[in-house]
C-alpha positions in Angstrom: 0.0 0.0 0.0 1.5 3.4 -1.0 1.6 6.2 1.9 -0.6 9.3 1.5 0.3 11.5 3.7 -2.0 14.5 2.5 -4.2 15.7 4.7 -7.4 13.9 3.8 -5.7 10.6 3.7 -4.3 11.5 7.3 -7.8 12.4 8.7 -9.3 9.3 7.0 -6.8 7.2 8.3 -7.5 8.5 12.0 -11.0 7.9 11.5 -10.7 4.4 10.4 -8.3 3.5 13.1 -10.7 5.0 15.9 -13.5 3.2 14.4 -12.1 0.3 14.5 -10.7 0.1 17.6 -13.5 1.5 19.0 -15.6 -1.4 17.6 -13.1 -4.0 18.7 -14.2 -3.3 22.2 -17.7 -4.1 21.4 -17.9 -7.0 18.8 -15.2 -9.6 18.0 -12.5 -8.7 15.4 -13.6 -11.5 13.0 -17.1 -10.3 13.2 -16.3 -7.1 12.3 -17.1 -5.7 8.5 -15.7 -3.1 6.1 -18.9 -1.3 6.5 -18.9 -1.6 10.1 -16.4 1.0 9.9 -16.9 2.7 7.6 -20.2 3.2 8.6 -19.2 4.5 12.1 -16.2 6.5 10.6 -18.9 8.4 8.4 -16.8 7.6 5.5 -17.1 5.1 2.4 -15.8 1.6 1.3 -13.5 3.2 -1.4 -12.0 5.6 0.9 -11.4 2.7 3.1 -9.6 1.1 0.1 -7.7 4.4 -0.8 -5.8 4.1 2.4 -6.0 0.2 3.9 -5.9 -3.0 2.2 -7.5 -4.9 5.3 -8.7 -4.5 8.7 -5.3 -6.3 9.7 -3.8 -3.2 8.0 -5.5 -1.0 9.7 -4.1 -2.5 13.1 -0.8 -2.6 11.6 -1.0 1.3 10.7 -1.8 1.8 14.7 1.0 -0.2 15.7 3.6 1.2 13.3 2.1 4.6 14.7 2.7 3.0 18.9 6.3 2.4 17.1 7.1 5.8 15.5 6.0 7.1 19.4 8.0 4.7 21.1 10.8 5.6 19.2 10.5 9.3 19.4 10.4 8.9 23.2 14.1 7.4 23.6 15.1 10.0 21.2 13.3 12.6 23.4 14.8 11.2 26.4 18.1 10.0 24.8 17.9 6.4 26.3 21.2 4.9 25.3 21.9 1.7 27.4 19.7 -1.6 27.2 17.8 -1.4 30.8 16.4 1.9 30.3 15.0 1.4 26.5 13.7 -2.2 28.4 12.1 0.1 31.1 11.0 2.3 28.6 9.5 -0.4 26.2 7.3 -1.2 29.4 6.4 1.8 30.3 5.1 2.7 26.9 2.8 0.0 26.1 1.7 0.2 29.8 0.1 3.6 28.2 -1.1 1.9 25.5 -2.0 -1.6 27.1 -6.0 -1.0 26.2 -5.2 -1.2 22.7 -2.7 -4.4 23.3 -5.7 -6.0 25.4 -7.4 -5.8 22.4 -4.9 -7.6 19.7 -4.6 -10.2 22.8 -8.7 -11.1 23.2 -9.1 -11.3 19.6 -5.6 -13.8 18.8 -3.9 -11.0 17.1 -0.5 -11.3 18.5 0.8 -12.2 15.5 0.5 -9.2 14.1 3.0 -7.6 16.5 4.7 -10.3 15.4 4.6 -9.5 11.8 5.4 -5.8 12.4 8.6 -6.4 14.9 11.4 -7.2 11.9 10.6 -3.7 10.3 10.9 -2.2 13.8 14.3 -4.0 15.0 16.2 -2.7 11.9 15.6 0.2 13.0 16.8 -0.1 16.6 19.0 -2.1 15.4 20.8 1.5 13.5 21.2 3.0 17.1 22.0 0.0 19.8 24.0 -2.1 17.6 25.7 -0.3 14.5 29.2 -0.6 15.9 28.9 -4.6 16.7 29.8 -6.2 13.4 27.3 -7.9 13.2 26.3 -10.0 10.5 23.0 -10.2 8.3 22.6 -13.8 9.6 23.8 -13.0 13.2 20.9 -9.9 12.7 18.3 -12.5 12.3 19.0 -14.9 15.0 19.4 -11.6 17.5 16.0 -10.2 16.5 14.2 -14.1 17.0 15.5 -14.3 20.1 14.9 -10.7 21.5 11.5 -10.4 20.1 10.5 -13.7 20.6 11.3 -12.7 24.4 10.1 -9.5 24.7 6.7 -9.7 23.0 5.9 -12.7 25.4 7.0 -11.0 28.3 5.1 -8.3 27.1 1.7 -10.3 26.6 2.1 -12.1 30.1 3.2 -8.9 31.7 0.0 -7.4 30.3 -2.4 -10.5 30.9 -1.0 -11.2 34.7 -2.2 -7.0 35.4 0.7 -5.7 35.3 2.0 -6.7 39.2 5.9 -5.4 38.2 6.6 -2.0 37.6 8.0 -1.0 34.0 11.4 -0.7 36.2 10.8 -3.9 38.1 10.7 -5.8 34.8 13.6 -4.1 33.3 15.4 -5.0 35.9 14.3 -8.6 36.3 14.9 -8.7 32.0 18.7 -7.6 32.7 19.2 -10.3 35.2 18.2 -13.1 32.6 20.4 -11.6 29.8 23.2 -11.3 31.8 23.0 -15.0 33.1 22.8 -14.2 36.7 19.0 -15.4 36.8 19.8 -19.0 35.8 23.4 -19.1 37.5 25.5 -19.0 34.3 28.4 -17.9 35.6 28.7 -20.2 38.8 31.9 -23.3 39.0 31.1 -26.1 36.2 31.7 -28.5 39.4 28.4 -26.7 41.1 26.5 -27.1 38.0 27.4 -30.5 38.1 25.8 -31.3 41.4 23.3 -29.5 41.1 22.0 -31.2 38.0 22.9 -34.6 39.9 20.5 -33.2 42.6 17.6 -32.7 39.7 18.2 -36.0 38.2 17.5 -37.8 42.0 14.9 -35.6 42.4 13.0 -36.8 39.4 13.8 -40.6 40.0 12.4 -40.2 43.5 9.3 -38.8 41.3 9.7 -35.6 43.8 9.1 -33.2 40.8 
């Protein structure tokens, strides 16, 4: 779909988005229609057309908008170091977390999904341009970080939110840095301690 970024298309755009959103908390994503939204946008089918290709797009526009927001923050705040862009990441979508409530009711996680490649090479540019890191090594990082963080994310979000944006950022740091599952304790200690584990389990303990 080709961005319009006239006016009209802008107000359009807006209008769809609310609509939709606004009927998502009233009627099941699935069972919502073009002229659902149109109809409560005040606007027609081909204007929907003009600007989206699908309602999935429509979602998509919002989140790349979340994004573009998110992103301007750490530049506005000039968040250079891991924890706080973690803490921040939090702290955002706890402002938005209405609007992730609704992609999580309706099974539309995947869409995040879909969305979060476009949105690492882009962080990517600023956290990791002086690694030297490789195309492939670039694709393996963003599986495993937004694998993590999204789920995080949808269990932070599901489970109400108990940590603080800080709290989590904080917990997040300790498993990267290994000290969560004891990574960097004596081989020998690992060693008993899985010996421990395996008795456990034959005693049917666990």
């Amino acid at each position: 779909m080709l961005e319009r970024d006239n006016p009209i298309s802008i107000r359009s755009k807006r209008l769809i988005t609310e609509s939709l959103i606004e009927l998502m908390g009233e009627v099941p994503f699935v069972k919502i229609s073009i002229r659902d939204i149109v109809d409560k946008a005040g606007l027609t089918r081909q204007t929907f057309y003009h600007n989206f290709d699908s309602k999935e797009d429509v979602l998509i526009h919002k989140l790349d908008e979340l994004f573009d927001g998110f992103f301007q923050y750490l530049v506005d705040n000039k968040v250079a170091d891991c924890e706080n862009v973690i803490k921040f990441y939090f702290r955002y979508w706890q402002n938005n977390a209405d609007f992730l409530k609704l992609l999580i009711n309706n099974n539309l996680i995947y869409i995040l999904e879909l969305r979060y490649p476009e949105y690492f090479k882009v962080v990517q540019l600023v956290y990791l341009r002086d690694k030297n890191i490789s195309p492939i090594e670039a694709e393996y990082i963003y599986s495993f970080v937004s694998g993590a963080v999204i789920n995080l994310l949808v269990t932070w979000i599901k489970s109400g939110q108990v940590m603080t944006p800080k709290e989590m950022s904080e917990f997040v740091m300790v498993i990267l840095e290994g000290r969560f599952f004891d990574l960097h304790i004596p081989k020998i200690e690992k060693v008993a301690r899985l010996d421990d584990a395996a008795a456990l389990k034959n005693s049917h303990e666990i």
